[in-house]
mmCIF file of the N, C-alpha and C atoms, coordinates in Angstrom:
data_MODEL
# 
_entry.id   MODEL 
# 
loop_
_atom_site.group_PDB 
_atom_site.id 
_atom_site.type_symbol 
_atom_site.label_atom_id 
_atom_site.label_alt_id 
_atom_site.label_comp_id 
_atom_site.label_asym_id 
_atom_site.label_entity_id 
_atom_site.label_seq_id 
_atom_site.pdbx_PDB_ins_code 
_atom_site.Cartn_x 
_atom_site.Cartn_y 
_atom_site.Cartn_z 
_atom_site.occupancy 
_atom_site.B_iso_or_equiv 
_atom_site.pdbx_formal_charge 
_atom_site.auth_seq_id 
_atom_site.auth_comp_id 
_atom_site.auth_asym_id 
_atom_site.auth_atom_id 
_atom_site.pdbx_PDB_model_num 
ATOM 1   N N  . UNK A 1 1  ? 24.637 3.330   -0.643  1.00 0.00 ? 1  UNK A N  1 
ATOM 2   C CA . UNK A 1 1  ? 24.605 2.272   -1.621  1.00 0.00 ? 1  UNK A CA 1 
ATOM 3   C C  . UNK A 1 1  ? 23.260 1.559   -1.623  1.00 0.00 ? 1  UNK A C  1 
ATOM 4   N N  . UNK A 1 2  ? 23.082 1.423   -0.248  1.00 0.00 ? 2  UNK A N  1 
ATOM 5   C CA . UNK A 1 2  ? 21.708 0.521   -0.517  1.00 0.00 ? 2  UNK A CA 1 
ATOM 6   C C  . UNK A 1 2  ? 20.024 1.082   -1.078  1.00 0.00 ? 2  UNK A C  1 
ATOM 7   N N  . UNK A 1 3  ? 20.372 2.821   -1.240  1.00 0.00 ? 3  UNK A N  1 
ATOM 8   C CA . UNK A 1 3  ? 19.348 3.708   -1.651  1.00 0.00 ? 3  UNK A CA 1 
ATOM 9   C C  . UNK A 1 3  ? 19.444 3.334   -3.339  1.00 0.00 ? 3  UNK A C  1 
ATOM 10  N N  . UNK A 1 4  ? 20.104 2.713   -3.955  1.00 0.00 ? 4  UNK A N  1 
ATOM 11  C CA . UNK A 1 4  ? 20.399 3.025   -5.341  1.00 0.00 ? 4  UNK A CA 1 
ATOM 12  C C  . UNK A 1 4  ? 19.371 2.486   -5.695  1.00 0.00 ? 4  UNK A C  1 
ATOM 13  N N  . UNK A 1 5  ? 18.739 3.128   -7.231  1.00 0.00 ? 5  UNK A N  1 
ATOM 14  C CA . UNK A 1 5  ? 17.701 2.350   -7.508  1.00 0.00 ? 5  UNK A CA 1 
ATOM 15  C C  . UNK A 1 5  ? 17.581 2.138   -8.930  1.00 0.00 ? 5  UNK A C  1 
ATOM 16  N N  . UNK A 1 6  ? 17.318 1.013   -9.377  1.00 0.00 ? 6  UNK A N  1 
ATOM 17  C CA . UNK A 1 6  ? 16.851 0.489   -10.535 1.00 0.00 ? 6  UNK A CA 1 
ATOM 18  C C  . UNK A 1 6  ? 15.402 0.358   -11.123 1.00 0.00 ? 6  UNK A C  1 
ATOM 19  N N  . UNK A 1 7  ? 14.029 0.979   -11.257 1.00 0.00 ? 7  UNK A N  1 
ATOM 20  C CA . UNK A 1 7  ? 12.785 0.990   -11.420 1.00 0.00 ? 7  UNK A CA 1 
ATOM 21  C C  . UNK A 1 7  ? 12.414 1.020   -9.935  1.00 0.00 ? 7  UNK A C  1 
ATOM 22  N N  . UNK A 1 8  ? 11.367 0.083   -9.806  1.00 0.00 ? 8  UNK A N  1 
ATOM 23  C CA . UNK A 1 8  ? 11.236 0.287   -8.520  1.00 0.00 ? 8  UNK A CA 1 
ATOM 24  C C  . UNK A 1 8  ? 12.363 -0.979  -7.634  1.00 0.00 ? 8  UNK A C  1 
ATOM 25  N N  . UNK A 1 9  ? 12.963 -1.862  -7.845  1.00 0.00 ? 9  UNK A N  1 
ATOM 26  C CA . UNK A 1 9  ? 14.490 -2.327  -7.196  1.00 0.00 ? 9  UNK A CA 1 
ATOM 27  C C  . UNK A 1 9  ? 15.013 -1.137  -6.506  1.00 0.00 ? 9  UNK A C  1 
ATOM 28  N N  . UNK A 1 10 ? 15.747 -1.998  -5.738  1.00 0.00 ? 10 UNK A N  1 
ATOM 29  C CA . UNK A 1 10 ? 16.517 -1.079  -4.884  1.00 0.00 ? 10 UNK A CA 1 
ATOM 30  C C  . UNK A 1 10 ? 18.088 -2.044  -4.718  1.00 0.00 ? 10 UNK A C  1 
ATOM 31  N N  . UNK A 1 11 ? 19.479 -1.304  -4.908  1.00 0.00 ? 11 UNK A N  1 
ATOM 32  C CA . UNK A 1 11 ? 20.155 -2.496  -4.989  1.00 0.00 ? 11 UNK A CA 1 
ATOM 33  C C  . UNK A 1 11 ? 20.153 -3.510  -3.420  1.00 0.00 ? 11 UNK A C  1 
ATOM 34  N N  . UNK A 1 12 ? 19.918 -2.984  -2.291  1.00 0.00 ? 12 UNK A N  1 
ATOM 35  C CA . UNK A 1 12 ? 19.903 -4.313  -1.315  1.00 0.00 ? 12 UNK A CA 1 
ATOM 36  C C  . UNK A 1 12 ? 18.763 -4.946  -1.433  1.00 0.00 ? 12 UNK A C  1 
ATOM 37  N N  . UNK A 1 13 ? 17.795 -4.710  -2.151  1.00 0.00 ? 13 UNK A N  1 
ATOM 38  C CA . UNK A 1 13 ? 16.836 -5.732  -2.578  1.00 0.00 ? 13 UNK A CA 1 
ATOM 39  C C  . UNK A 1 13 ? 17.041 -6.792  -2.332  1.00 0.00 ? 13 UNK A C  1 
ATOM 40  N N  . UNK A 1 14 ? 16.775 -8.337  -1.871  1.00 0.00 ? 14 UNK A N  1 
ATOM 41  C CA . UNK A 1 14 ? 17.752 -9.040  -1.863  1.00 0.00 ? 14 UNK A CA 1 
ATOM 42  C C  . UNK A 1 14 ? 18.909 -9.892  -1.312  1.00 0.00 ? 14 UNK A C  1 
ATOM 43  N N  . UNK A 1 15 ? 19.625 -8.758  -0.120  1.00 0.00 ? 15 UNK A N  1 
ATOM 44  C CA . UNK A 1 15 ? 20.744 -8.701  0.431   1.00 0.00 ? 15 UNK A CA 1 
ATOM 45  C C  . UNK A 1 15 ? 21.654 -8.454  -0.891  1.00 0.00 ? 15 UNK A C  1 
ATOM 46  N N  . UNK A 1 16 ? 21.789 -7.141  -1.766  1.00 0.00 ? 16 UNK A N  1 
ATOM 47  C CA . UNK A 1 16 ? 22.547 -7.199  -3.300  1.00 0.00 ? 16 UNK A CA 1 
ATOM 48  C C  . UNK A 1 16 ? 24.070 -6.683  -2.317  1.00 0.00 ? 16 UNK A C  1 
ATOM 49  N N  . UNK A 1 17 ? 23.728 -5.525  -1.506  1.00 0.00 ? 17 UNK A N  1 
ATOM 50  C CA . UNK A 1 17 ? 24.985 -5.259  -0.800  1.00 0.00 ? 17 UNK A CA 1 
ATOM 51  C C  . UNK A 1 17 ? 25.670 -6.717  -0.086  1.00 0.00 ? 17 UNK A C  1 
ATOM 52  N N  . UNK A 1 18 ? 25.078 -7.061  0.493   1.00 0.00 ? 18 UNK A N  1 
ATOM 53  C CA . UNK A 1 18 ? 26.041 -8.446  1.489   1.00 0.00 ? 18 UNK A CA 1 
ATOM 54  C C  . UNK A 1 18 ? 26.332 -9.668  0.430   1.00 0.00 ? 18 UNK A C  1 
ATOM 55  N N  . UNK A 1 19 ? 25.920 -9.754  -0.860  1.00 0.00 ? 19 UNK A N  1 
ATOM 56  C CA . UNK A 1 19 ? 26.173 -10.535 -1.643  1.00 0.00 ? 19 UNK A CA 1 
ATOM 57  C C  . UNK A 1 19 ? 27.898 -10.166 -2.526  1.00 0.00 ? 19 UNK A C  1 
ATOM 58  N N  . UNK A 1 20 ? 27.783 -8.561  -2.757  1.00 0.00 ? 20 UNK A N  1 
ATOM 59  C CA . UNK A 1 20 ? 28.677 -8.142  -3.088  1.00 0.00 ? 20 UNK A CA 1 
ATOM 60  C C  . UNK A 1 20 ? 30.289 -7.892  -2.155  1.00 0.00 ? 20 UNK A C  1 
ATOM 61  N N  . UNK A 1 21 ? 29.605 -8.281  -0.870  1.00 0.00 ? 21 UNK A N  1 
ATOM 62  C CA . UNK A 1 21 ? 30.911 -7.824  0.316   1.00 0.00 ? 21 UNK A CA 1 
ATOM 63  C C  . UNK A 1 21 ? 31.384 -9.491  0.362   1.00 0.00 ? 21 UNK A C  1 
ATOM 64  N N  . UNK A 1 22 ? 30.148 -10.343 0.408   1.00 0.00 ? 22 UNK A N  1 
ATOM 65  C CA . UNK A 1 22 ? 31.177 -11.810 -0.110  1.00 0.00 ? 22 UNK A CA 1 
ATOM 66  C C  . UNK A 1 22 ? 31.965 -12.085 -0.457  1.00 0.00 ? 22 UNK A C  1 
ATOM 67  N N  . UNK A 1 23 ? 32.207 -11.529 -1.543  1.00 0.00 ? 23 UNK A N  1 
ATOM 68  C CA . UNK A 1 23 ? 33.373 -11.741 -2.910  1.00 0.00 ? 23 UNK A CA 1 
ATOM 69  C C  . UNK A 1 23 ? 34.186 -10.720 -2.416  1.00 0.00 ? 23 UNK A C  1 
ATOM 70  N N  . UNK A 1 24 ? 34.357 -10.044 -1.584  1.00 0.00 ? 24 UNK A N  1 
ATOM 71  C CA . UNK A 1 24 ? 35.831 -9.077  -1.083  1.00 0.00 ? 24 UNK A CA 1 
ATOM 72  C C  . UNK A 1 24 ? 36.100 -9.810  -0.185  1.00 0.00 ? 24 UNK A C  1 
ATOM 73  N N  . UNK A 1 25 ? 35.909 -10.966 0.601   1.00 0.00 ? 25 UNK A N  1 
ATOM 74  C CA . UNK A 1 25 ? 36.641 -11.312 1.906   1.00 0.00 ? 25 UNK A CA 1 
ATOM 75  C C  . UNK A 1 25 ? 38.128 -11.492 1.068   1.00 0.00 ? 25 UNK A C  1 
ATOM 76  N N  . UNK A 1 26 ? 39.200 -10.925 1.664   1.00 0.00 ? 26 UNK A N  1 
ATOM 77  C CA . UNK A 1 26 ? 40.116 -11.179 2.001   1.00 0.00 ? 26 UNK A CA 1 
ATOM 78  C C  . UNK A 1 26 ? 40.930 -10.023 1.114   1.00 0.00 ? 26 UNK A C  1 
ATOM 79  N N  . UNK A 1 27 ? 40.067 -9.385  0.379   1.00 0.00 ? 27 UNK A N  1 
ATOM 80  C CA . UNK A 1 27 ? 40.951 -7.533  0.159   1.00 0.00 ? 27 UNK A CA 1 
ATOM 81  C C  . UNK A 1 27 ? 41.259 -6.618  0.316   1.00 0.00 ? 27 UNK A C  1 
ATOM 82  N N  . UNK A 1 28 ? 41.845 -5.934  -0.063  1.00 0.00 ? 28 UNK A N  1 
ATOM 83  C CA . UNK A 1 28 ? 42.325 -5.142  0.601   1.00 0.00 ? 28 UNK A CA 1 
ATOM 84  C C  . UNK A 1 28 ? 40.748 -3.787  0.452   1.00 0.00 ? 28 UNK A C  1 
ATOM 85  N N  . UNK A 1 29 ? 41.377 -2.610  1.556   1.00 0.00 ? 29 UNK A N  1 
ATOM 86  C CA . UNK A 1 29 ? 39.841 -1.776  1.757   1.00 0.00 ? 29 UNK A CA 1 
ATOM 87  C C  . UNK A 1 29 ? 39.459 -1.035  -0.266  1.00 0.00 ? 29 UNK A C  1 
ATOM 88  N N  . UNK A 1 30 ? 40.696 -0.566  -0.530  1.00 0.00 ? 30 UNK A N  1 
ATOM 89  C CA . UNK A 1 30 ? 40.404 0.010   -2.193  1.00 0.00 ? 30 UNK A CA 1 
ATOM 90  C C  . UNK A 1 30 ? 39.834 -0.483  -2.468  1.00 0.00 ? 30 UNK A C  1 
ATOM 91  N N  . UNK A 1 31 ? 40.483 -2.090  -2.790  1.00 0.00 ? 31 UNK A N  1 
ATOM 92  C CA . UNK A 1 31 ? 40.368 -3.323  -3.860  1.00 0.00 ? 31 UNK A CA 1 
ATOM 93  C C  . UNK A 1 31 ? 38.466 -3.142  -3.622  1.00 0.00 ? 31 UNK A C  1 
ATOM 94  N N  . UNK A 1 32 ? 38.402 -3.300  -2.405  1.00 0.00 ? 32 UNK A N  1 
ATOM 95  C CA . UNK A 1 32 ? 36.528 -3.678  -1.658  1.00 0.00 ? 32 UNK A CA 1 
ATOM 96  C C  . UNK A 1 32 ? 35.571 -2.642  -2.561  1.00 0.00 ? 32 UNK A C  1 
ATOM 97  N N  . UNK A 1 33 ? 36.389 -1.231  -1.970  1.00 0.00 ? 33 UNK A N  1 
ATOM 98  C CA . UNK A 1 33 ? 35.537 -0.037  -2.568  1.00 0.00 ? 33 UNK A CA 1 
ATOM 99  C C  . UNK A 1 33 ? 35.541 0.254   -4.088  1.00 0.00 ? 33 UNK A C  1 
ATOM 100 N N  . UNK A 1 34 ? 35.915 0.026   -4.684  1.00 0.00 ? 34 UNK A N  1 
ATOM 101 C CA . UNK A 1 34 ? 36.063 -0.888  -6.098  1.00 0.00 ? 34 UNK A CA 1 
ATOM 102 C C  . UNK A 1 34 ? 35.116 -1.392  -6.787  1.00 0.00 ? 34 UNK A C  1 
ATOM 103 N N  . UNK A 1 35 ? 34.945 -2.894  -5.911  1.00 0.00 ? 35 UNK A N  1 
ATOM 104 C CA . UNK A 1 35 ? 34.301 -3.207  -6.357  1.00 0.00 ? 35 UNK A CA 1 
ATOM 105 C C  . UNK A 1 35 ? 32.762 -2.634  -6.105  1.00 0.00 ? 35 UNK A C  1 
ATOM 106 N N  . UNK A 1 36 ? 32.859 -2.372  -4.763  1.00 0.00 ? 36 UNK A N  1 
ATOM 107 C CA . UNK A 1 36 ? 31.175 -1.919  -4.044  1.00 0.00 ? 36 UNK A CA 1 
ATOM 108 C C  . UNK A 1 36 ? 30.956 -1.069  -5.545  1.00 0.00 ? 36 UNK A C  1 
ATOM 109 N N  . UNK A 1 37 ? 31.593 0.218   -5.747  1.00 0.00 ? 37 UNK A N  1 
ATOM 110 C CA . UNK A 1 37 ? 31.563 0.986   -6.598  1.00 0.00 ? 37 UNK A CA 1 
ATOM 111 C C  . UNK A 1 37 ? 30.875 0.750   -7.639  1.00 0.00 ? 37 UNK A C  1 
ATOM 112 N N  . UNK A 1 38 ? 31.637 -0.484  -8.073  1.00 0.00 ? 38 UNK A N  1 
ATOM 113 C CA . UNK A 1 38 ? 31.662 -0.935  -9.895  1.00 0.00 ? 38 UNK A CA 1 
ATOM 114 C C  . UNK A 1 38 ? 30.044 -1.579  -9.860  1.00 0.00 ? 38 UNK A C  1 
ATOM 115 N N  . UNK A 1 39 ? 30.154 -2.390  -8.765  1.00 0.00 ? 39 UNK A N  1 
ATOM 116 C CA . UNK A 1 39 ? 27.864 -3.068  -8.534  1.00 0.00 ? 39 UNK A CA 1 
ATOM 117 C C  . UNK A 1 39 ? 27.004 -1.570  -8.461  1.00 0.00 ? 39 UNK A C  1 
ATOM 118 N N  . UNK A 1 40 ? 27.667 -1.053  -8.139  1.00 0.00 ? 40 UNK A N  1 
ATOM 119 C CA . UNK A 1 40 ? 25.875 0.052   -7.673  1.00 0.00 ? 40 UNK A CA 1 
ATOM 120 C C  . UNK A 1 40 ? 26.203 0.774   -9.114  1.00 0.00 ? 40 UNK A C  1 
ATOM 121 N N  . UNK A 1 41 ? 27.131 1.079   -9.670  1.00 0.00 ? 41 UNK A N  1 
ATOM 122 C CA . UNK A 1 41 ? 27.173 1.453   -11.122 1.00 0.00 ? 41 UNK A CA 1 
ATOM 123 C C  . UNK A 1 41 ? 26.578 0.726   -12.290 1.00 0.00 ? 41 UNK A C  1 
ATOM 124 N N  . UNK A 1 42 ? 26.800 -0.510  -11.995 1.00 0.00 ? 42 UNK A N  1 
ATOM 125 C CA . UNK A 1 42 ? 26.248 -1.607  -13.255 1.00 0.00 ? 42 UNK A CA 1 
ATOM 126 C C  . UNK A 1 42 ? 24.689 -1.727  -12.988 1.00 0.00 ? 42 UNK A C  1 
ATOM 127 N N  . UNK A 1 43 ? 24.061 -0.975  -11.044 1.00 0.00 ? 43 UNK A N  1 
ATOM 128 C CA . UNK A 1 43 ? 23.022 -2.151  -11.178 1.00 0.00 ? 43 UNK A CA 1 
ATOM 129 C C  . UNK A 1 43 ? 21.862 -1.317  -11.918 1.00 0.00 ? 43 UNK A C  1 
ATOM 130 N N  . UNK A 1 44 ? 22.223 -0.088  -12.602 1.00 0.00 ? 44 UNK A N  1 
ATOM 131 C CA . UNK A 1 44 ? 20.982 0.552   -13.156 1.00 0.00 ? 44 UNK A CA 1 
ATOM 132 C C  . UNK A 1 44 ? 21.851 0.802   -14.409 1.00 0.00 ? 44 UNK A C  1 
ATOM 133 N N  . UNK A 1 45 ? 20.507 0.841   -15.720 1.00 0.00 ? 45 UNK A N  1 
ATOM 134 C CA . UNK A 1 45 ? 21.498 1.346   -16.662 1.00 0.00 ? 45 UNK A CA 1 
ATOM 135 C C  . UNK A 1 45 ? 21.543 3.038   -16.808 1.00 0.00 ? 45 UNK A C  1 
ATOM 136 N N  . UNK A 1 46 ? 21.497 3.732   -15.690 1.00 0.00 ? 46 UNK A N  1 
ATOM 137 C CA . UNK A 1 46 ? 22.050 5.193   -15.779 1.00 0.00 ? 46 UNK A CA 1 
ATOM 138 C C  . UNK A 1 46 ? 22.702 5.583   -15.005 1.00 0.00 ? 46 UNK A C  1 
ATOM 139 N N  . UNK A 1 47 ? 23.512 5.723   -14.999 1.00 0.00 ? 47 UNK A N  1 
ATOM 140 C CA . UNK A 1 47 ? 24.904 6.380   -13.772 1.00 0.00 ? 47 UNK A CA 1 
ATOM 141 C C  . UNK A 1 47 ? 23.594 6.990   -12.057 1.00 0.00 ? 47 UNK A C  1 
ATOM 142 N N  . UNK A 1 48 ? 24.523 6.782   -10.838 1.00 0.00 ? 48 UNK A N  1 
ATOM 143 C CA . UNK A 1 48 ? 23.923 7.191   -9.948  1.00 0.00 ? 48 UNK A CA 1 
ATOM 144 C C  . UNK A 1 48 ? 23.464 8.834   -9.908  1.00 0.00 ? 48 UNK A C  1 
ATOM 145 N N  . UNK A 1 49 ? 22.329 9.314   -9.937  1.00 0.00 ? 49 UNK A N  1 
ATOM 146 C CA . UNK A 1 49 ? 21.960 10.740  -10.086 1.00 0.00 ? 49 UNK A CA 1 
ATOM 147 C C  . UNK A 1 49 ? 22.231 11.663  -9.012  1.00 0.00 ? 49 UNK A C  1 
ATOM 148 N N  . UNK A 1 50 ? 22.817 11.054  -7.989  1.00 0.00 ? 50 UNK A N  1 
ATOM 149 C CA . UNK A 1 50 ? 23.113 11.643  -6.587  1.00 0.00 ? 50 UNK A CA 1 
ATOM 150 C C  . UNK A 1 50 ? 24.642 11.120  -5.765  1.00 0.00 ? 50 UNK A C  1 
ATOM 151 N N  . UNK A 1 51 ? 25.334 11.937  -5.385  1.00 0.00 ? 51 UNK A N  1 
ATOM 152 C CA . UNK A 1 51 ? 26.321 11.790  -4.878  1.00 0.00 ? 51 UNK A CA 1 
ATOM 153 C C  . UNK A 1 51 ? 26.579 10.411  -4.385  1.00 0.00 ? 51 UNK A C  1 
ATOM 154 N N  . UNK A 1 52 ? 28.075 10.053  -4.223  1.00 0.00 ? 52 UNK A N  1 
ATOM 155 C CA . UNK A 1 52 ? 28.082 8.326   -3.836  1.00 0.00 ? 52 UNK A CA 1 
ATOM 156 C C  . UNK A 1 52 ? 29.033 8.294   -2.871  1.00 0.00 ? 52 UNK A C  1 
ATOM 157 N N  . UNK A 1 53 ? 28.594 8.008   -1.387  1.00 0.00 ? 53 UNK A N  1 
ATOM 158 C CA . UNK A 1 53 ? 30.168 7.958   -0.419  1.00 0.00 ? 53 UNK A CA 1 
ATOM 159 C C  . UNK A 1 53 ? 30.092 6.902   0.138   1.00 0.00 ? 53 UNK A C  1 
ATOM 160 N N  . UNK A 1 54 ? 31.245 6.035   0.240   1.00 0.00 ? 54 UNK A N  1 
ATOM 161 C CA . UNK A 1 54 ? 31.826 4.907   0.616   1.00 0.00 ? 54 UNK A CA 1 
ATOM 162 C C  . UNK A 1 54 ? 33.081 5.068   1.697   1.00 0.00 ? 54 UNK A C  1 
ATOM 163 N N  . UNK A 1 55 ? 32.765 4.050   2.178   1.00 0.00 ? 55 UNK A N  1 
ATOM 164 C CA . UNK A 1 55 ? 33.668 4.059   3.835   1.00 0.00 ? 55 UNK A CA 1 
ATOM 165 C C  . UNK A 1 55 ? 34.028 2.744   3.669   1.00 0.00 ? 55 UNK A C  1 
ATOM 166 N N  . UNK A 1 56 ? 35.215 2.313   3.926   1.00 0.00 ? 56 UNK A N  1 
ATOM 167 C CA . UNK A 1 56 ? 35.709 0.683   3.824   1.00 0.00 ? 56 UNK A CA 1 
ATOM 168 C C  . UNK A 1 56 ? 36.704 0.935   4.573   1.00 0.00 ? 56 UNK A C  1 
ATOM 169 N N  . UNK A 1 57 ? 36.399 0.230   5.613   1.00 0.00 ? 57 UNK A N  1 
ATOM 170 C CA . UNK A 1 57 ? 37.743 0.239   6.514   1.00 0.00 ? 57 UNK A CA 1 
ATOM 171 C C  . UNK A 1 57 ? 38.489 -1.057  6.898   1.00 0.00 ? 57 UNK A C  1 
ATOM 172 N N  . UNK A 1 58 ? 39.602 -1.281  6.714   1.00 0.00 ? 58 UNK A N  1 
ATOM 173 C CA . UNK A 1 58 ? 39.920 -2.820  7.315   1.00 0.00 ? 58 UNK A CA 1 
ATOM 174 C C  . UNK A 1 58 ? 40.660 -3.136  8.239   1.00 0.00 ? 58 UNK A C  1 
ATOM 175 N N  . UNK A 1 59 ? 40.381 -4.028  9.198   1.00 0.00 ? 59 UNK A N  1 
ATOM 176 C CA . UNK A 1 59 ? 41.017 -4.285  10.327  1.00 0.00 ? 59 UNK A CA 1 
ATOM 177 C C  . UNK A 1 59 ? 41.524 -5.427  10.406  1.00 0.00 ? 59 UNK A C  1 
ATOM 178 N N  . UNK A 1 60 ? 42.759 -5.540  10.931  1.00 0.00 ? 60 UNK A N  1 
ATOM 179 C CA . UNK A 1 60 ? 42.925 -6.946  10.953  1.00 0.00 ? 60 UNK A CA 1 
ATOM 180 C C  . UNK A 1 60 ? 42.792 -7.570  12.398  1.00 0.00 ? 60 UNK A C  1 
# 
């Protein structure tokens, strides 16, 4: 996720990843990967050109 790139941006530019894991405290792991998903999709306007794997695990 944090390789994604927008021109020369990069989405953790920033902290864009730890900004986006903010707004999941308290969901479930899908709900999280979801959203992670739906940011690195929006943050360029062309779909990711390279494979995308996500790991969300939750513990209580």
């Amino acid at each position: 996720m944090t390789e994604r790139r927008s021109g020369p941006l990069m989405f953790d530019d920033g902290d864009g990843l730890a900004r986006v894991l903010a707004g999941c405290a308290g969901l479930p792991a899908d709900a999280t990967a979801d959203r992670i998903r739906r940011a690195v999709h929006e943050f360029a306007e062309q779909p990711p050109d390279d494979d995308v794997a996500l790991l969300v695990l939750h513990a209580d």
